[in-house]
C-alpha positions as CSV (number, residue, x, y, z in Angstrom):
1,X,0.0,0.0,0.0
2,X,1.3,3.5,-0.7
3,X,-0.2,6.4,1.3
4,X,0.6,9.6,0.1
5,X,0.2,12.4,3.4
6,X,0.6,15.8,2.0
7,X,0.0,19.4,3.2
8,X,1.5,23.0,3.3
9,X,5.2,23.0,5.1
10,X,4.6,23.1,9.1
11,X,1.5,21.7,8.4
12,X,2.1,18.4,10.4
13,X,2.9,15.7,7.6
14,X,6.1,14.7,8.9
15,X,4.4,14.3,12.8
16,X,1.8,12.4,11.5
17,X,3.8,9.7,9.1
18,X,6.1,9.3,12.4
19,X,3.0,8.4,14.3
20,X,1.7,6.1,12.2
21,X,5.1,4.4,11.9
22,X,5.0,4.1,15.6
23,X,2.1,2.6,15.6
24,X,3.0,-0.7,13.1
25,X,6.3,-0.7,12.9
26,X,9.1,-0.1,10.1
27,X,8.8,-3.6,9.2
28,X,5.2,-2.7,8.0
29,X,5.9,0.3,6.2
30,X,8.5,2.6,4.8
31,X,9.1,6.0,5.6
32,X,9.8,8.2,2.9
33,X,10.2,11.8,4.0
34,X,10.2,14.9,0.9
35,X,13.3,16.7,2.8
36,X,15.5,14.0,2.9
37,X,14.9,13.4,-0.6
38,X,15.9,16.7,-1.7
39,X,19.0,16.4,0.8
40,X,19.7,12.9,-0.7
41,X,19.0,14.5,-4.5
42,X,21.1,18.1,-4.0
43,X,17.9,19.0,-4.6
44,X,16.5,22.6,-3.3
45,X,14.8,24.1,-6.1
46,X,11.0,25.3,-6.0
47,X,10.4,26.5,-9.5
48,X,7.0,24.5,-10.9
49,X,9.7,21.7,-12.6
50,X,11.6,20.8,-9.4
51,X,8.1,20.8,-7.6
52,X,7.2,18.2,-10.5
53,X,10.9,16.1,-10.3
54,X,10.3,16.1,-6.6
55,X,6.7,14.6,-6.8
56,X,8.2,12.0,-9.6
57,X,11.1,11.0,-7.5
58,X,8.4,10.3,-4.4
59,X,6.0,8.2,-6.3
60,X,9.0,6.6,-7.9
61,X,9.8,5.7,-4.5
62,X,6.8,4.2,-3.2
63,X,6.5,2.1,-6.4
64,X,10.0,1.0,-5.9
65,X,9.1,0.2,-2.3
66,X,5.7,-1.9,-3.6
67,X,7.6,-3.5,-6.3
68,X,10.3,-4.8,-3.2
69,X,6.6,-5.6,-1.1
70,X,6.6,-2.9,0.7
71,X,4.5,-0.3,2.3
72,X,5.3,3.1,2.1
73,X,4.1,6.8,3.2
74,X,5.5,9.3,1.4
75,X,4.9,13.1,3.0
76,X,5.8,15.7,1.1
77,X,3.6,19.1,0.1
78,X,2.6,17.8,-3.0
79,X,0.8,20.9,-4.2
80,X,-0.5,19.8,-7.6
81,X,-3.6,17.6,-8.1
82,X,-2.2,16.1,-10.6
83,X,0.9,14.2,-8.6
84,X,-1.9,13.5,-5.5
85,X,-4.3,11.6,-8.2
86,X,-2.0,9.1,-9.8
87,X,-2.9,5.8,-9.4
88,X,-0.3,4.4,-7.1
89,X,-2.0,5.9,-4.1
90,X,-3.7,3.9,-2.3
91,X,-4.6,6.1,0.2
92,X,-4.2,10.4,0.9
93,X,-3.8,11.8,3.8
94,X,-4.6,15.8,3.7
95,X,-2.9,17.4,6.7
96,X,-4.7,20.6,6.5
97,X,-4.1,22.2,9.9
98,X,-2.9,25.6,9.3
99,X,-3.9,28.3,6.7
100,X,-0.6,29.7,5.1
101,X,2.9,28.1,5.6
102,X,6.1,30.6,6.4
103,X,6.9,30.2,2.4
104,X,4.4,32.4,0.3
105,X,5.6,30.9,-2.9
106,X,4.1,27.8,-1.8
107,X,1.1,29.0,-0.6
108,X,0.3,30.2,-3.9
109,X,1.0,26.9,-5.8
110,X,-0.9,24.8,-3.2
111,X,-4.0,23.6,-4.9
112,X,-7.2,22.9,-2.8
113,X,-8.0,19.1,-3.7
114,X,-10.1,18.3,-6.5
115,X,-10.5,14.6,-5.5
116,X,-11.5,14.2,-1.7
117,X,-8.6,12.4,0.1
118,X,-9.1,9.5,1.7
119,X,-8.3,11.2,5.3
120,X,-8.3,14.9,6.0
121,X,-6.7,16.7,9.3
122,X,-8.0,19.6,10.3
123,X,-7.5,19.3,14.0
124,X,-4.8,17.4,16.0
125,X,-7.8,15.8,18.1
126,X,-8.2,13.8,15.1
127,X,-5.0,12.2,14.5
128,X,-4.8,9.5,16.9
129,X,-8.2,8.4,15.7
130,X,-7.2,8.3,12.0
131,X,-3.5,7.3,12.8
132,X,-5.6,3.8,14.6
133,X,-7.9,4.0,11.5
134,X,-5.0,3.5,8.7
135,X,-2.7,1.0,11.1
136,X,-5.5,-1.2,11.2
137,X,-5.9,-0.9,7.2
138,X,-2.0,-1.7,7.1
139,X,-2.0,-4.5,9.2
140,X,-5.2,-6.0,7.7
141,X,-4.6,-5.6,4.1
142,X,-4.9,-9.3,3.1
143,X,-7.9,-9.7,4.8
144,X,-9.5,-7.2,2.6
């Protein structure tokens, strides 16, 4: 399974995925975390191409991970529809908790969802709830 948690910067992605991997364990699922990816890549660009390299190199990721039989959450901003509705996501996570982030460039590229996610944050009350909700969907996959 490949969740895909995404959000404005600050917005609690990163808290959230780290929960969750509490919760079942990293022999359950992979962590796959947007800043280390651009630290891995060199990779600190912003322009609307490096936003779309970064969302490519994240799913490419997760289907590497699923390919090898894992799970994976990926949490990166993800502003574009387009990257949040390809098919490898099995699940999305919409950590919207705060209104604007401290970078106004990417307040303006973030695009309200088209496609309602499969999980949306508004509150922190809600996360233990959902982060239960989705461990018992990763630990019961094959009973599905």
């Amino acid at each position: 399974m490949n969740i895909l948690i995404y959000g404005l910067p600050t917005s609690g992605k990163s808290t959230f995925a780290s929960k969750l991997v509490d919760k079942v364990g990293t022999g359950v699922i992979r962590h796959v975390n947007a800043d280390k990816v651009r630290e891995a890549f060199g990779d600190w660009e912003f322009t609307p191409q490096a936003r779309q390299r970064q969302a490519l190199r994240m799913s490419a990721i997760g289907k590497l991970n699923e390919a090898d039989g894992f799970n994976t959450i990926v949490d990166f901003v993800c502003p574009f529809n387009v990257y949040r509705e390809m098919p490898q996501w099995d699940m999305t996570i919409w950590v919207n908790t705060i209104e604007e982030s401290p970078y106004e460039d990417t307040n303006k590229a973030f695009e309200e969802p088209k496609k309602e996610p499969t999980y949306t944050i508004t509150d922190w009350e809600q996360v233990d709830d959902i982060v239960e909700e989705v461990a018992y969907k990763l630990l019961n996959q094959e009973e599905e």
